[in-house]
C-alpha positions in Angstrom: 0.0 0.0 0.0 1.2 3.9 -0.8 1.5 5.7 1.8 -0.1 8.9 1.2 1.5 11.7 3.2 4.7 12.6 0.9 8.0 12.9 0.7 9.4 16.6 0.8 12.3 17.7 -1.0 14.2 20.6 -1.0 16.2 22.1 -4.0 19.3 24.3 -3.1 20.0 25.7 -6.8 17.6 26.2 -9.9 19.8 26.4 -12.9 20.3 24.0 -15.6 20.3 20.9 -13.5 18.1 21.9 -10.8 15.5 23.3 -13.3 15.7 19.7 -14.8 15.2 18.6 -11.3 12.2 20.4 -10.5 10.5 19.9 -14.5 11.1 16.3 -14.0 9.9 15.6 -10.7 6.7 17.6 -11.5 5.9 15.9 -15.2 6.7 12.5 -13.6 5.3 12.7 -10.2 2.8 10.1 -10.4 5.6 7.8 -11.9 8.1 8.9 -9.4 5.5 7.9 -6.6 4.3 4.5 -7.5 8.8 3.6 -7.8 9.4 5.3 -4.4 6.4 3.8 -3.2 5.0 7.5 -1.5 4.1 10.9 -3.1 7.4 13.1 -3.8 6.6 16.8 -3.4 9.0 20.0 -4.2 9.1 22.1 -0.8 11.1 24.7 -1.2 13.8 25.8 -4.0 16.5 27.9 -2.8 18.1 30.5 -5.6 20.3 34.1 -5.7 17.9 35.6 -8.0 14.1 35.3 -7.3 12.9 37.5 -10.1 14.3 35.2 -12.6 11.8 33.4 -14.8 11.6 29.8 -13.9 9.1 27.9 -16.2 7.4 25.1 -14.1 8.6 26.1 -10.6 5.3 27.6 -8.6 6.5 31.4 -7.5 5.8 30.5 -3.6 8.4 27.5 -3.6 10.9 30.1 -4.4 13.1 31.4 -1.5 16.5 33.3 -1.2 17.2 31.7 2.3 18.9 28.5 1.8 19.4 28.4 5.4 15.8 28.3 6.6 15.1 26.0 4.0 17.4 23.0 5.0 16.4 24.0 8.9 12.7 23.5 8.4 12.3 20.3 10.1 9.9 18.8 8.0 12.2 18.6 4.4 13.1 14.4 3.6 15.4 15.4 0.8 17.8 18.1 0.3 19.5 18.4 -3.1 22.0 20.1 -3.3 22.8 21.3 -7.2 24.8 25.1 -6.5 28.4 23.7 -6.3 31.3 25.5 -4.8 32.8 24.8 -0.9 30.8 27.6 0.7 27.8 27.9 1.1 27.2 24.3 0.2 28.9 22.8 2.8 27.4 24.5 5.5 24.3 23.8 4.0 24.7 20.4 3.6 25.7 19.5 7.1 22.9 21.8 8.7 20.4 19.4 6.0 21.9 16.6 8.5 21.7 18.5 11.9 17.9 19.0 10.8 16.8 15.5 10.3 17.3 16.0 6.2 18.9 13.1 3.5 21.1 14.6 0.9 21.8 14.3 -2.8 24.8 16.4 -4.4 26.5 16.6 -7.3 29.2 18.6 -6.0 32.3 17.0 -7.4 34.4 20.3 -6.0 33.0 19.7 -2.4 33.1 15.8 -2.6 36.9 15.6 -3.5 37.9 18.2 -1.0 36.0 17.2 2.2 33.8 14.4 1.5 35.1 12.2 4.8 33.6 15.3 6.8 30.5 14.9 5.2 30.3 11.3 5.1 30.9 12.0 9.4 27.9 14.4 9.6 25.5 12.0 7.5 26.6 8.8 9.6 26.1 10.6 13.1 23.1 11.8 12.5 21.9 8.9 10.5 21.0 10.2 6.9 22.3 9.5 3.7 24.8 11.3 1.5 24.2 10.1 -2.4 26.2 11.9 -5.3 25.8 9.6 -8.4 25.5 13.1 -10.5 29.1 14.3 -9.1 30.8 12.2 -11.9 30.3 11.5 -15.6 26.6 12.7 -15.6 24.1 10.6 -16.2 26.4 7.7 -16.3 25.3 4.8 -13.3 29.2 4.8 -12.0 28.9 5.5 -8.1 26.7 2.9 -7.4 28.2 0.4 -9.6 31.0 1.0 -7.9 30.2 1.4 -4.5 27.1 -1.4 -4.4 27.6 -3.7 -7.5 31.0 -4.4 -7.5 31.7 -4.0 -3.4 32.3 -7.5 -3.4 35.4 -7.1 -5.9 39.2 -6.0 -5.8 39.0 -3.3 -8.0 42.7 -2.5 -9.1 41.9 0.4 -12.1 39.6 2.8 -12.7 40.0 5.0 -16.0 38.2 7.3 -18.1 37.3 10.8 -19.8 35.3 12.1 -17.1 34.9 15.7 -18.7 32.8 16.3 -21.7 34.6 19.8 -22.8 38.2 18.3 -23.3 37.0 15.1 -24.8 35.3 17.5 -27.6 37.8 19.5 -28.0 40.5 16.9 -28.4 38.2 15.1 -30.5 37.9 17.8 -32.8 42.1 18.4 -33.1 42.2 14.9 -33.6 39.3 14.1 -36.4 39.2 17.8 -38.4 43.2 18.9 -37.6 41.9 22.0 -35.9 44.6 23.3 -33.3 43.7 24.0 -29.6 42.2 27.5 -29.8 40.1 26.8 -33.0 38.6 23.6 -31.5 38.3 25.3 -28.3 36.3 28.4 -30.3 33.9 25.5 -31.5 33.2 23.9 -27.5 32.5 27.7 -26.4 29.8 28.0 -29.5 28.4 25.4 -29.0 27.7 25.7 -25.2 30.2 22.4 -24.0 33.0 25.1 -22.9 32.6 27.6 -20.2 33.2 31.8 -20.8 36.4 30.8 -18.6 37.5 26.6 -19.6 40.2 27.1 -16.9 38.7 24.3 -14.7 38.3 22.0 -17.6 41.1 22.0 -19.6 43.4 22.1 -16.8 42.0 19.1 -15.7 40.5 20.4 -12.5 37.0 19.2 -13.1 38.6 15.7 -14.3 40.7 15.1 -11.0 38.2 16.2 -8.8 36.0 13.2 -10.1 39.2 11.5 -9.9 39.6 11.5 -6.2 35.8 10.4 -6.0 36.7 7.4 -7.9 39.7 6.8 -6.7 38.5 6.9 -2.8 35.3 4.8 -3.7 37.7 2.0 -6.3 40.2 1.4 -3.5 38.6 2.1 0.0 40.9 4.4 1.1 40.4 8.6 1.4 42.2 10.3 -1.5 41.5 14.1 -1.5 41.8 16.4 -4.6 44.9 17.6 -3.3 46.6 13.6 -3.6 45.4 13.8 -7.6 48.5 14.6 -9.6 47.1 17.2 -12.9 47.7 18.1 -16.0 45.9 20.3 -18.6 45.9 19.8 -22.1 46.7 23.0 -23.3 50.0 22.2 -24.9 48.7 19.3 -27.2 49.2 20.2 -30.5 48.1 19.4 -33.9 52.2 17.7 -34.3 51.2 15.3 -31.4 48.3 14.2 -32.9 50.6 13.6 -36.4 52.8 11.5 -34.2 49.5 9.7 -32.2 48.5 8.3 -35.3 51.7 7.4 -36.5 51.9 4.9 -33.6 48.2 3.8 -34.4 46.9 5.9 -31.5 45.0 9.0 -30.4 44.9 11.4 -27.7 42.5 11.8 -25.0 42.2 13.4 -21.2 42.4 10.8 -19.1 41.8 10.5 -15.2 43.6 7.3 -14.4 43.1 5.2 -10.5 45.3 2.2 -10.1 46.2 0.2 -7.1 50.0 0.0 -7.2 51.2 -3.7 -8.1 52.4 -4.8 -4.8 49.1 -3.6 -3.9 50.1 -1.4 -0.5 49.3 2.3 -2.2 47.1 3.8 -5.2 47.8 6.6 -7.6 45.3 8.8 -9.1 46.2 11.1 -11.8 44.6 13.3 -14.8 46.8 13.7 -17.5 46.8 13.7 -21.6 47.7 10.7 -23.0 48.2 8.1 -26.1 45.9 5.7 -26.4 45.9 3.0 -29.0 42.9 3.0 -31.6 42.1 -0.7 -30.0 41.1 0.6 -26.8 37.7 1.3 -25.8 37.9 5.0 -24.6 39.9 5.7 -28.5 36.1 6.0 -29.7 34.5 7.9 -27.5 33.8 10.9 -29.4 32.0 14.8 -28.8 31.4 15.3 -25.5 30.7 12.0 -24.6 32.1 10.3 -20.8 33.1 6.8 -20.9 35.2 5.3 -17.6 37.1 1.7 -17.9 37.0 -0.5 -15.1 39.5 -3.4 -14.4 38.4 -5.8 -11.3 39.8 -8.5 -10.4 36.9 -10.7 -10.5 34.4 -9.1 -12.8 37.4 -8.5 -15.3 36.7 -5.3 -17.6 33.9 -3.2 -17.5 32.8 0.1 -19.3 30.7 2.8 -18.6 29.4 4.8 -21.5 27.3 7.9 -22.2 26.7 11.8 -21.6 28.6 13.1 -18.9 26.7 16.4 -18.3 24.0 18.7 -19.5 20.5 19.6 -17.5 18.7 16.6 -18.4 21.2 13.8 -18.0 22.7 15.1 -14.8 19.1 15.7 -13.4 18.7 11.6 -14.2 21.9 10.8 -12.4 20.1 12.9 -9.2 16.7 11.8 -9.2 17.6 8.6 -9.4 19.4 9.1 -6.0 16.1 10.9 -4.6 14.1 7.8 -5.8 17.1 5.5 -3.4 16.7 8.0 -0.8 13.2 8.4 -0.1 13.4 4.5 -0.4 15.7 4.0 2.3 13.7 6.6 4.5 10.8 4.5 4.1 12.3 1.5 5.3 14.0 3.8 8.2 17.4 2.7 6.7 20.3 4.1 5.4 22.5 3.3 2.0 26.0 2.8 1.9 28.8 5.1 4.1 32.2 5.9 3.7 34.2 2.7 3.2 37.7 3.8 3.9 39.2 0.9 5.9 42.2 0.1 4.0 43.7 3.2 4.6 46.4 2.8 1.5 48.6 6.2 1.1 48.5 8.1 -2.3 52.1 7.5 -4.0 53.3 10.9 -6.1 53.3 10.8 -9.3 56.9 10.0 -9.6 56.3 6.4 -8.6 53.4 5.7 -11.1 55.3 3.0 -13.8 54.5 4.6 -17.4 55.6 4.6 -21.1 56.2 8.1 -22.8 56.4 9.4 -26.0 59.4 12.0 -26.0 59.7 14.3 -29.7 63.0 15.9 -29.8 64.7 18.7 -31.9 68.7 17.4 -32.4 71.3 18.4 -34.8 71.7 16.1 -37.7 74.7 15.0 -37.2 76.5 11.0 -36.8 76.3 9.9 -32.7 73.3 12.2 -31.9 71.2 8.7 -31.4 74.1 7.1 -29.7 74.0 10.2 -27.1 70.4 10.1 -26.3 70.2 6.3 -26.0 73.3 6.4 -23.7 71.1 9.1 -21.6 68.3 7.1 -21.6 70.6 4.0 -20.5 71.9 6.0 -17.4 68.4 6.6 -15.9 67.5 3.2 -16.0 64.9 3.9 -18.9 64.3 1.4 -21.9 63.8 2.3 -25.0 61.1 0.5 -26.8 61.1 2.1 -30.7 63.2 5.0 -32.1 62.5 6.7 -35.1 64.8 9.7 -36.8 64.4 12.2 -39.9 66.9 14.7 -40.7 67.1 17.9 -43.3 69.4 20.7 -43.7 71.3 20.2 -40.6 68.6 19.6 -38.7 66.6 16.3 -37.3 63.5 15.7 -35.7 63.7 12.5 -32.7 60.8 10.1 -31.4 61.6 8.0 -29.0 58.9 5.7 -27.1 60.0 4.0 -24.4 59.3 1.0 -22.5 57.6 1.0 -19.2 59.5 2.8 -16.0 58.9 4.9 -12.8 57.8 8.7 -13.8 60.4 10.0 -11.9 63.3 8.0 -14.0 61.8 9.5 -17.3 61.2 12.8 -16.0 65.1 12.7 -14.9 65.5 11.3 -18.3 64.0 14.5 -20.3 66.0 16.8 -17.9 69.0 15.3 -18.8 68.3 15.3 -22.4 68.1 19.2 -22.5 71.3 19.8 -21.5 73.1 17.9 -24.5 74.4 20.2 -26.9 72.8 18.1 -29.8 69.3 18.7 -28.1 67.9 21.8 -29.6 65.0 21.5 -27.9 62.2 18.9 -26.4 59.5 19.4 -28.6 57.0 17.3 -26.7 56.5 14.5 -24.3 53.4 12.7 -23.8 52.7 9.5 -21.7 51.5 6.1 -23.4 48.7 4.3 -21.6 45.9 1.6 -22.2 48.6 -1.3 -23.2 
């Protein structure tokens, strides 16, 4: 039997998710009711500007105290959809104090502070659900967290952000260079005014440190995520990608180190060969890989943000929550237990893909082998052209620590026959 008196939610934020959020829950109430098993009704939406239009959303629901909101006493739900630290993380944590559940898909929040919020929900005995917080509308946090929490997961990668995958996409199917492709994202709405966040890979390892700390049971903060944008890929690297059969995407890579006592987590560019899943994801599309030891590989495809997909991602946590409330239960906590440290990037084994400028002249490859040789670095293929006194260098190495290629490259700049280090990439999905 329904139970008729409903469930109240709250909506902190009405812009293009939480407009979503409210059309949806309005146009499929009766459908939302009979899955949850109880009415769902919108309480209260919480915004900075009250005298903007907002199609579907009843003028009295609207309020510019957040605060009093999440206080009321009577609110089920809280979902949170404004992003940022502050106010959201006061908010969220008063939601708690006041009896409230909450849904977020604050990435920026959840990857700085998320064991503090995980505390607040566990002592007063509500939820904290944030499928939305990565790749969209993409089921990937409960997968992870529910599905597969009887597995050893040892990877987790994927393009977790829509406006790099587009625009590296682009460089890589039309031959566009950075700023034209990045001219076509901003027209068409997948960049922002400012793409600082994206395509310095801020957005990608925040997700990162979600995964990361959900993958491997263990608390990795934003600031344990190594980054790196992809600002300096070129149309040259992409010449070179596809010379070696591969292309170049923006990945956020989690891996259990192989003895199996720390994790890495890291958001870099990187070659990928065109036999590997993520080499066809295309526009702005998310995909994450998943290697477990049991389950074996798994992939997650599909659209990684926009209003409508994102608002899927969080209703589908409002349906879990009002689910659990009915049963006066709770979903899943922090699971952190195995405490594992973050190694720095240096440790993480990797190939790379290092271009160099040299002068074209006999013992130039002897000289940047016997560099390579001193740093304990392999190299796997070499290949050389030369013209008018000058030469061009690719060298792809095998597999070895960061830090020992990184020392590698240093040392490669200072030999006189180096003119210059024209680009290094890392190789990964082999």
């Amino acid at each position: 039997m329904m139970r008729t008196r409903p469930l109240k939610v709250a909506l902190l934020g009405c812009g293009v998710v939480g407009s979503e959020v409210a059309r949806i829950m309005t146009t499929h109430a009766d459908d939302l009711a009979a899955r949850i098993g109880a009415p769902v009704e919108l309480a209260g939406v919480a915004v900075r500007r009250p005298d903007k239009v907002r199609g579907g959303v009843p003028a009295e629901l609207i309020t510019t105290d957040a605060t009093a909101l999440v206080k009321r006493g009577d609110i089920d739900v809280v979902v949170e959809v404004i992003g940022g630290i502050e106010p959201a993380r006061t908010l969220i944590t008063t939601a708690f104090e006041h009896g409230a559940s909450v849904v977020s898909a604050n990435k920026a929040l959840l990857a700085q502070d998320g064991a503090s919020l995980y505390a607040a929900a566990q002592q007063h005995g509500q939820d904290l659900y944030y499928e939305a917080a990565v790749a969209g509308a993409i089921p990937l946090i409960r997968p992870l967290r529910e599905s597969l929490a009887g597995d050893k997961i040892n990877r987790v990668m994927g393009i977790v952000n829509g406006t790099t995958n587009f625009i590296l996409d682009k460089m890589d199917t039309s031959g566009a260079g950075y700023s034209e492709a990045l001219d076509e994202a901003t027209a068409l709405g997948y960049a922002e005014a400012d793409p600082t966040a994206d395509v310095e890979g801020f957005d990608a390892a925040a997700k990162a440190a979600i995964l990361a700390g959900i993958a491997f049971h263990t608390r990795v903060r934003l600031d344990d995520v190594y980054r790196e944008g992809m600002t300096e890929v070129t149309a040259a690297d992409f010449a070179s990608a596809k010379q070696m059969g591969c292309t170049i995407k923006l990945l956020a890579i989690c891996e259990r180190a192989a003895h199996g006592e720390s994790v890495t987590a890291r958001v870099h560019p990187a070659m990928i060969p065109l036999s590997h899943p993520l080499a066809s994801v295309r526009e702005a599309y998310n995909a994450v890989f998943v290697e477990a030891e049991a389950a074996g590989q798994l992939m997650f495809y599909g659209p990684g943000a926009g209003g409508s997909p994102t608002a899927s991602a969080v209703l589908g946590d409002v349906v879990a929550v009002c689910r659990n409330r009915l049963n006066e239960a709770t979903g899943p906590g922090e699971s952190a237990y195995t405490q594992l440290p973050v190694s720095s990037m240096g440790e993480v084994v990797t190939r790379y893909h290092i271009s160099l400028d040299v002068a074209d002249k006999p013992g130039v490859l002897a000289q940047v082998a016997t560099v390579f040789a001193e740093h304990g670095v392999s190299i796997d293929t070499v290949r050389q052209q030369g013209k008018d006194g000058e030469a061009s260098l690719v060298v792809v190495t095998h597999r070895a620590p960061d830090a020992a290629l990184s020392g590698t490259v240093e040392a490669l700049r200072k030999l006189d026959t180096v003119r210059g280090v024209a680009s290094i990439m890392r190789v990964e999905g082999e």
